[in-house]
RODORO-273213 format. One line per 5 residues: number of its first residue (from 1); for each residue x, y, z of N, C-alpha, C, CB. Coordinates in pm, whole numbers, always signed. Glycine has a CB too. Example, Ala and Ser with C-alpha at 12.3 -4.5 7.8 and 13.67 -1.06 7.14 Angstrom:
2
1 = +1319 -569 +780 +1230 -450 +780 +1320 -330 +780 +1131 -447 +905 ~ +1285 -225 +708 +1367 -106 +714 +1290 +3 +787 +1408 -60 +572;
END
This chain:
184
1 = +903 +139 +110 +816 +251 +80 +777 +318 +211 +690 +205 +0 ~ +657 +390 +211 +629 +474 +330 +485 +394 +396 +603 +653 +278 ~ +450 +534 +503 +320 +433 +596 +194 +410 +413 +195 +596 +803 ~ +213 +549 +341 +129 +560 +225 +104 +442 +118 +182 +666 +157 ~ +209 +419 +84 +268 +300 -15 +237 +168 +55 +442 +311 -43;
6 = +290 +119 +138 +257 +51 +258 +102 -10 +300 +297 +145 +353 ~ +43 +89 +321 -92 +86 +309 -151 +17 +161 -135 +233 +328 ~ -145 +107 +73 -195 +96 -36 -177 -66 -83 -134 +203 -121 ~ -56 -113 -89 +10 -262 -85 -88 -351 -13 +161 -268 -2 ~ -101 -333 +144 -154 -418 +222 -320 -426 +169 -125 -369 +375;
11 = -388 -297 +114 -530 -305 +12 -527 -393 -91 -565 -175 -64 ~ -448 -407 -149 -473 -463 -279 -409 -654 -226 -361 -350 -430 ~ -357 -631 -156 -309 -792 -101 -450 -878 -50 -184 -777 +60 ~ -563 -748 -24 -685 -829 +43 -770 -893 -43 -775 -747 +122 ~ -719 -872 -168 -820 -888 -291 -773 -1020 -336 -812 -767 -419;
16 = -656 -1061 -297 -591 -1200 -364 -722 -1350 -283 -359 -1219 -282 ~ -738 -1432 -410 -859 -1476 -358 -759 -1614 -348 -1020 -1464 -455 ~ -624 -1655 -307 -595 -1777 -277 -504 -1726 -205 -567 -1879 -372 ~ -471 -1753 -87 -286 -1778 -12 -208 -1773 -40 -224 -1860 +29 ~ -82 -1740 +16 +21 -1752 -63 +63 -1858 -37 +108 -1667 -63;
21 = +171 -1920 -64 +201 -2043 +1 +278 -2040 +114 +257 -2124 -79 ~ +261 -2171 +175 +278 -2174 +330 +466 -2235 +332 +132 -2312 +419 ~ +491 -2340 +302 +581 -2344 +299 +706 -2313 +255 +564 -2385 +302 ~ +835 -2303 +333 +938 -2245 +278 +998 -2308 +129 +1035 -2248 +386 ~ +959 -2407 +107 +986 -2476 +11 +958 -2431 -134 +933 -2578 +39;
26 = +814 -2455 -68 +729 -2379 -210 +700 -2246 -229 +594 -2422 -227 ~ +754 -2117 -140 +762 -1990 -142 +891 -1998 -275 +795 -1920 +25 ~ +1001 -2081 -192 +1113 -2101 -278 +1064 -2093 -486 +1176 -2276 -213 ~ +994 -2239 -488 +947 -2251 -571 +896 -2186 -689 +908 -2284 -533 ~ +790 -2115 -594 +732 -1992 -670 +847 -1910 -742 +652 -1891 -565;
31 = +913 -1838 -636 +1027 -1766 -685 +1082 -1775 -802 +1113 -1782 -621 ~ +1137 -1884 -787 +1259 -1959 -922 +1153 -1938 -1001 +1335 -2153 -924 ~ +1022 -1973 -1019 +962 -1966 -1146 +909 -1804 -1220 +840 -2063 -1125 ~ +923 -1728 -1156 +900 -1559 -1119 +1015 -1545 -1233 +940 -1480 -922 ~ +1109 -1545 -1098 +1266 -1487 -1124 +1313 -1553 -1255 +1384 -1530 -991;
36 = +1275 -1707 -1300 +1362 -1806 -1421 +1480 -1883 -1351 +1443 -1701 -1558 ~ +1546 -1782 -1312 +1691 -1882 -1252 +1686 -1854 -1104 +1873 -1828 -1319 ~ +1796 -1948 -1057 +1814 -1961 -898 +1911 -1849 -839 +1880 -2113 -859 ~ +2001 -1776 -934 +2057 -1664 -917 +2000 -1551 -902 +2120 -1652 -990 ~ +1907 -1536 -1022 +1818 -1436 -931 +1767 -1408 -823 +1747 -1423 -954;
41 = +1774 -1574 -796 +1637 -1545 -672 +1746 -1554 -548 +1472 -1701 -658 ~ +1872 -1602 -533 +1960 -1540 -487 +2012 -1448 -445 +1992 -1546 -513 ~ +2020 -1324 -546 +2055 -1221 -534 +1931 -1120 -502 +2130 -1202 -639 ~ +1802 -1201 -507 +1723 -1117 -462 +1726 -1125 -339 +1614 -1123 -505 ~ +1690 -1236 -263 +1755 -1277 -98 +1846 -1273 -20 +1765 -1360 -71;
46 = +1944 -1262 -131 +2078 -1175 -23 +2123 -1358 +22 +1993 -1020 +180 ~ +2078 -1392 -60 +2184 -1548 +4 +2261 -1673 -117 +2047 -1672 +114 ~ +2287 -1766 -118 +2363 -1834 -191 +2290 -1867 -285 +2422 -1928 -137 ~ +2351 -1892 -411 +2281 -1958 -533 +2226 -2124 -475 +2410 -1969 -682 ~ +2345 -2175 -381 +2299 -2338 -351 +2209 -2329 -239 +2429 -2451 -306;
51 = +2159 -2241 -184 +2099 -2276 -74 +1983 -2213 -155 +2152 -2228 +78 ~ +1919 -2148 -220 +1839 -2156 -321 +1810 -2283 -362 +1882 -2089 -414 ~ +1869 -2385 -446 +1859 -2492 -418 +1811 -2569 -341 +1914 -2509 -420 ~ +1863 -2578 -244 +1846 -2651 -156 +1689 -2640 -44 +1973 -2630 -100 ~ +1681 -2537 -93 +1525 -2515 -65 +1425 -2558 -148 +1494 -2386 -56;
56 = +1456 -2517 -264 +1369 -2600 -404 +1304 -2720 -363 +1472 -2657 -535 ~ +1410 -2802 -327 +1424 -2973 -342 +1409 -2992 -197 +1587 -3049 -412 ~ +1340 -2884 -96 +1291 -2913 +49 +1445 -2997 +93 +1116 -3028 +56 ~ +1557 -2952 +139 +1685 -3017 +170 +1681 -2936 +310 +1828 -2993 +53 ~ +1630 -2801 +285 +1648 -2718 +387 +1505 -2687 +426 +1735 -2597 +352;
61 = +1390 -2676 +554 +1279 -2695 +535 +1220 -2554 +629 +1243 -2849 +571 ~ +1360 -2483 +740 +1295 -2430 +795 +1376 -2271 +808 +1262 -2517 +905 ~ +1373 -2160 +716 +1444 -2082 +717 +1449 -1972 +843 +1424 -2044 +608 ~ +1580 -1909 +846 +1576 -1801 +986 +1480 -1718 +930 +1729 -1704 +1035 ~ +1442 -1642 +1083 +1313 -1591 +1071 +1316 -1448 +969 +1258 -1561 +1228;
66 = +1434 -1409 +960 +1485 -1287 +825 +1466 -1298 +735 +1598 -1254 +787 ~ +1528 -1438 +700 +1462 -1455 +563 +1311 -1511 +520 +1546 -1538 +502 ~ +1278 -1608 +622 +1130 -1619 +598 +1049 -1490 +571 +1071 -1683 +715 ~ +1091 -1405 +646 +977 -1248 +614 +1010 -1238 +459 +1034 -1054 +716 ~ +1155 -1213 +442 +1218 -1173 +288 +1149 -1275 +173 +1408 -1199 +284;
71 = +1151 -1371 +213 +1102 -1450 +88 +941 -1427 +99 +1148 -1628 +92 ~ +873 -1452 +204 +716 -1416 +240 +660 -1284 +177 +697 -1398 +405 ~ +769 -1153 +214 +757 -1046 +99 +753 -1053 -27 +836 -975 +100 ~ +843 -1158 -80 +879 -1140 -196 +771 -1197 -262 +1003 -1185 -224 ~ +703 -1343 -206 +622 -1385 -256 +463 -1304 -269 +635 -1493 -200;
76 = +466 -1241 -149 +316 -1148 -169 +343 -1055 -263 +256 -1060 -33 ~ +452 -987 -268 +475 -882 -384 +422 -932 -518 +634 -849 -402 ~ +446 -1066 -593 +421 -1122 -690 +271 -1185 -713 +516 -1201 -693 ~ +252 -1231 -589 +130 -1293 -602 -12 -1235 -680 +106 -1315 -477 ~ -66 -1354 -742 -185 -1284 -835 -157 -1195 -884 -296 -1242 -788;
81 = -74 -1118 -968 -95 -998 -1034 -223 -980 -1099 +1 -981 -1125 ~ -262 -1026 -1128 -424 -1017 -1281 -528 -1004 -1128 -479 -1257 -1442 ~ -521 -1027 -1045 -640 -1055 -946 -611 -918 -865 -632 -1218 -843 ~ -466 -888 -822 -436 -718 -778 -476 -637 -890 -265 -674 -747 ~ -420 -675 -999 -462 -544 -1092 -584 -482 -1136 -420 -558 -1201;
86 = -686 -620 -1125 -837 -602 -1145 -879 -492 -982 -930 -801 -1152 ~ -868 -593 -897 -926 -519 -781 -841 -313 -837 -841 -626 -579 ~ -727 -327 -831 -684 -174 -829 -782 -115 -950 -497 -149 -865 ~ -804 -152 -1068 -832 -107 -1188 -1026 -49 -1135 -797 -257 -1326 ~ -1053 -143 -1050 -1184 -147 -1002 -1255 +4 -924 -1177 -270 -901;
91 = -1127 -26 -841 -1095 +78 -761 -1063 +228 -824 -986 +29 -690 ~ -1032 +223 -910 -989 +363 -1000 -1119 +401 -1050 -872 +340 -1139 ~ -1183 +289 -1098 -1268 +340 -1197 -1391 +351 -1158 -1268 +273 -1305 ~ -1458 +240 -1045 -1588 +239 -997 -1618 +268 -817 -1637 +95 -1045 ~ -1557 +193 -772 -1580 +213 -641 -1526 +277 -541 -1586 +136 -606;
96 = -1397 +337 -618 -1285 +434 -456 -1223 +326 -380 -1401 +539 -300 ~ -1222 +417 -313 -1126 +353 -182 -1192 +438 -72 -930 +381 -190 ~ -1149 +336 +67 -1195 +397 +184 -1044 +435 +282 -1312 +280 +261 ~ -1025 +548 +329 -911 +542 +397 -958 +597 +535 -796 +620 +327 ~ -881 +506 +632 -923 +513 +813 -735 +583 +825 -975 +277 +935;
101 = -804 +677 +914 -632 +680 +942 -687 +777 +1081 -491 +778 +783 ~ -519 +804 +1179 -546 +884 +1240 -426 +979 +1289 -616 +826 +1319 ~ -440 +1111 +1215 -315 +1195 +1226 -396 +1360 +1251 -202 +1177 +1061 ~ -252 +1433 +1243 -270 +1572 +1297 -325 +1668 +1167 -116 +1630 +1364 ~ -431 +1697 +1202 -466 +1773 +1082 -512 +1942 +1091 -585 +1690 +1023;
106 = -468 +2031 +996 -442 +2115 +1064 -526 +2172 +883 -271 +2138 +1152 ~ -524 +2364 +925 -542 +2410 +824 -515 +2560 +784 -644 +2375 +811 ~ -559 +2593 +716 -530 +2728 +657 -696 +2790 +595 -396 +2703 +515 ~ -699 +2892 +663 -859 +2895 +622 -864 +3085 +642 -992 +2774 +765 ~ -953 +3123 +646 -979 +3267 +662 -929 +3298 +815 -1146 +3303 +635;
111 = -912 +3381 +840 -895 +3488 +976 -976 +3493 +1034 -875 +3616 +972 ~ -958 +3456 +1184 -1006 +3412 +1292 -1095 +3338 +1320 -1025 +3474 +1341 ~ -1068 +3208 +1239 -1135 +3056 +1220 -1020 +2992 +1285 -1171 +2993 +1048 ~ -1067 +2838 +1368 -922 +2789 +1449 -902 +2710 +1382 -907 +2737 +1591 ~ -741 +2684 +1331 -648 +2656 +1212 -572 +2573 +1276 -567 +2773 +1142;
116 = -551 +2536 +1460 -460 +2537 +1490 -475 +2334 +1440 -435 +2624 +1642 ~ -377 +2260 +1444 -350 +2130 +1392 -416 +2056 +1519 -180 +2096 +1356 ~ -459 +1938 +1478 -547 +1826 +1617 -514 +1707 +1555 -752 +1831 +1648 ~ -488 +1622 +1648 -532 +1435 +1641 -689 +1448 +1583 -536 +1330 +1842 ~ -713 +1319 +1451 -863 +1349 +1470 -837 +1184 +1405 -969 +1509 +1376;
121 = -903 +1127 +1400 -941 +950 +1368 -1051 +996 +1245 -1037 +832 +1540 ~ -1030 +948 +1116 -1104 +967 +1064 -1126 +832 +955 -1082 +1092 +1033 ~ -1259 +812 +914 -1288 +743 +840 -1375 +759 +690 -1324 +682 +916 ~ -1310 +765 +580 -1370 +854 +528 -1386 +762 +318 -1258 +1022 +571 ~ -1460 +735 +281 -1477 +682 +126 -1417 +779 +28 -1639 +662 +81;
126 = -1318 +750 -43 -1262 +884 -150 -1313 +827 -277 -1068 +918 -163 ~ -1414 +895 -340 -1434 +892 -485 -1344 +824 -610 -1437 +1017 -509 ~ -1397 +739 -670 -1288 +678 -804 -1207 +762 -834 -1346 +645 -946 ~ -1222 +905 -857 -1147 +1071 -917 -992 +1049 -815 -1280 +1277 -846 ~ -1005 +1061 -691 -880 +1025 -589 -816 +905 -588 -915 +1031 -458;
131 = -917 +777 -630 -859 +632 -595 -750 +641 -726 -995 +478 -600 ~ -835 +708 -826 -694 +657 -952 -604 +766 -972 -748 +618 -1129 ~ -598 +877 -900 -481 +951 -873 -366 +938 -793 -513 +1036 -842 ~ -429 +832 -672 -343 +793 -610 -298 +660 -634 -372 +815 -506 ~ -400 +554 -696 -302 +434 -760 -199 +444 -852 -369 +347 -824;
136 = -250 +589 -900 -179 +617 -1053 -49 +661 -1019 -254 +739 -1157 ~ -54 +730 -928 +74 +839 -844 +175 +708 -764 -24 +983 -677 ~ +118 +592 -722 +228 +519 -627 +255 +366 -770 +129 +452 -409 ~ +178 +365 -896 +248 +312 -988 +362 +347 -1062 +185 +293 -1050 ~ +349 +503 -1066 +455 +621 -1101 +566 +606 -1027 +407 +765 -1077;
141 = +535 +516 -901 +682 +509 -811 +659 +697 -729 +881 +486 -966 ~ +558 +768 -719 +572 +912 -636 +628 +880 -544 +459 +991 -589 ~ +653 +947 -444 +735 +968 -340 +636 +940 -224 +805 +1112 -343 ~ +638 +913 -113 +588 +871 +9 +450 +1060 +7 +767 +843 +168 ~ +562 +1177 -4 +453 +1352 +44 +371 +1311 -39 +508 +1549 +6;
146 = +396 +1306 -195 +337 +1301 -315 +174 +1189 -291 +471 +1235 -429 ~ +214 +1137 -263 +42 +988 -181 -1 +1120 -57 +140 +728 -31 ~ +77 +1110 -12 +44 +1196 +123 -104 +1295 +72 +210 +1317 +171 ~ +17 +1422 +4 -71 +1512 -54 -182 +1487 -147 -4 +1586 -108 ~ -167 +1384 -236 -329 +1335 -310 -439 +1319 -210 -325 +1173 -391;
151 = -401 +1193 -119 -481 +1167 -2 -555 +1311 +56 -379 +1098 +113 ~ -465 +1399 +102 -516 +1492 +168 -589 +1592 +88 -423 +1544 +239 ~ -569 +1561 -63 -665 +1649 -111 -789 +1592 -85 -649 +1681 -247 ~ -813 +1475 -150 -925 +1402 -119 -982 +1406 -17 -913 +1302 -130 ~ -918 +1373 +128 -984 +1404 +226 -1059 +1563 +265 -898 +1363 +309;
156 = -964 +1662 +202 -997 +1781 +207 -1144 +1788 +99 -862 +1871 +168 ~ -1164 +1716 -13 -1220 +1757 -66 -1379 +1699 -19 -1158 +1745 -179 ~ -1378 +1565 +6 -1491 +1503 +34 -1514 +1495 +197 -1486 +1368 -35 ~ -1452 +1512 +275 -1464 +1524 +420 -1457 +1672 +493 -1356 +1439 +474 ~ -1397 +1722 +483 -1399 +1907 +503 -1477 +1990 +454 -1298 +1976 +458;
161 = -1483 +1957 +277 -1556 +2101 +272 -1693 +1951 +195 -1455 +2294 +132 ~ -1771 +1898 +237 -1813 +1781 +182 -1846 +1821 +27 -1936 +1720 +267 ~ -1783 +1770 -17 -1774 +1790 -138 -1808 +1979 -252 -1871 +1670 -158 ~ -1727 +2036 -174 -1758 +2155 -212 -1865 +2243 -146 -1784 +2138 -328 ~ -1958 +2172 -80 -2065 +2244 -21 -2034 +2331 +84 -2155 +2162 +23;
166 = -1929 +2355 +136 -1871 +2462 +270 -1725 +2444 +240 -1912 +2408 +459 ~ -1718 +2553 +325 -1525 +2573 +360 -1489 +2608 +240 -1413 +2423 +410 ~ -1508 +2667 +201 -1434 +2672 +38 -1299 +2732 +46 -1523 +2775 -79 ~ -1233 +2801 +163 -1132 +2863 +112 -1037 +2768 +189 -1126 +3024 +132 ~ -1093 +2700 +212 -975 +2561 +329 -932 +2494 +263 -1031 +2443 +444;
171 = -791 +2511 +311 -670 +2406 +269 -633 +2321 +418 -510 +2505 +201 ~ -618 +2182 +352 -588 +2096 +478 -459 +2059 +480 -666 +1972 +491 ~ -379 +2047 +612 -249 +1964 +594 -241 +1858 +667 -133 +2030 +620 ~ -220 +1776 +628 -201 +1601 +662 -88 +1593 +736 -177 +1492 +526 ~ -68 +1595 +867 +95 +1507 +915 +66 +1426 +1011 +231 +1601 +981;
176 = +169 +1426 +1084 +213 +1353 +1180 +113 +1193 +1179 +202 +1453 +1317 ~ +116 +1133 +1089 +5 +1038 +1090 +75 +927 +1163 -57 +996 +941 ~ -15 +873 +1241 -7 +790 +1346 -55 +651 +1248 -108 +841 +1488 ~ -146 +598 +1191 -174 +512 +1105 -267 +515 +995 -197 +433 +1163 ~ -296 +471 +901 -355 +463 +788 -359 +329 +744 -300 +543 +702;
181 = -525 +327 +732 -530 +185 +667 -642 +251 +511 -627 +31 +810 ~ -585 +129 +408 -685 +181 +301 -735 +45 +291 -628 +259 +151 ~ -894 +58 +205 -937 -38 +179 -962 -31 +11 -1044 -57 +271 ~ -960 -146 -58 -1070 -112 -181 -1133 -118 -186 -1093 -132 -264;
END
C-alpha cells in the first residue's frame, strides 16, 4: 500500500492488546491455522509446502531475515481481527483519529493571499465524520490520492479554515509528504 494505508495499518496494530508471537515456529503455526492448509501458507510465503512443515514441528527454528519480516507481516495482518475492528469501528463513530504528519502544503485561495506550497509539521484530531471516510475509503481498497485527498479534506476542514469559521474559499493541497503517523 502507500505512506496513507501504511499508516492507517500501523494505528489500528496499536490497539491489539496481546503480541504477536515471537517465535518462528509459532508465527508458522498461527498461519496454518488462518490459511487451513500448509499450501497456502506456502504459497503465501513464496516458499516450499515442506519447509512449511518443518517449521510447524520447530525442525527449522531460525528463518532468513526475508522471510521472518514476510511471515511477521503476515502474522500482524491477521492478528486480533475483533480487537482491530472494534478499535477502527470506535474510531469512525466516537473518537476520530489524530494525524501528525509533515508535508508541503499549499493552496488555492482568493487573489493576492500567499498560496505559494511550504513544509509545515502538523498535528491535528480529525472528527469521527473524516475517521470513517477514511477507514471506509482504505476498506474499499481506494487508492493511496484517494486517503490522501479525504485526509486533506479533513485537515482543510478542521485545521485551516477551523472548522468553517475562516478561509472559506480555501482549498488545500496535500503533497510531497515526508511522514504521517495516525493514531486512534
Amino acid at each position: 500500500m502507500g505512506i496513507m494505508g501504511d499508516s492507517l495499518d500501523r494505528a489500528a496494530q496499536a490497539a491489539f492488546t496481546r503480541p504477536i508471537p515471537k517465535s518462528a515456529g509459532a508465527q508458522m503455526r498461527y498461519l496454518v491455522k488462518q490459511e487451513k492448509t500448509t499450501a497456502a501458507v506456502a504459497a503465501l510465503l513464496g516458499i516450499s509446502r515442506r519447509t512449511v512443515e518443518r517449521y510447524v514441528r520447530d525442525q527449522i527454528k531460525n528463518p532468513k531475515p526475508a522471510l521472518a519480516d514476510r511471515m511477521a507481516a503476515e502474522v500482524r495482518r491477521r492478528w486480533q481481527p475483533l480487537v482491530r475492528k472494534r478499535a477502527r469501528d470506535q474510531a469512525a463513530r466516537q473518537t476520530g483519529l489524530v494525524i501528525e504528519t509533515r508535508a508541503r502544503f499549499g493552496f488555492t485561495a482568493a487573489p493576492g493571499t500567499t498560496d505559494d506550497g511550504r513544509m509545515r509539521r502538523i498535528t491535528q484530531h480529525l472528527p469521527p465524520e473524516y475517521a470513517g471516510r477514511l477507514l471506509a475509503a482504505q476498506d474499499a481498497r481506494a487508492s493511496e490520492a484517494d486517503l490522501q485527498r479525504i485526509a486533506a479534506e479533513g485537515l482543510q476542514d478542521v485545521y485551516f479554515k477551523d472548522g468553517g469559521s475562516r478561509a472559506q474559499g480555501l482549498l488545500v493541497e496535500f503533497t510531497d509528504i515526508d511522514y504521517i503517523d495516525v493514531g486512534l
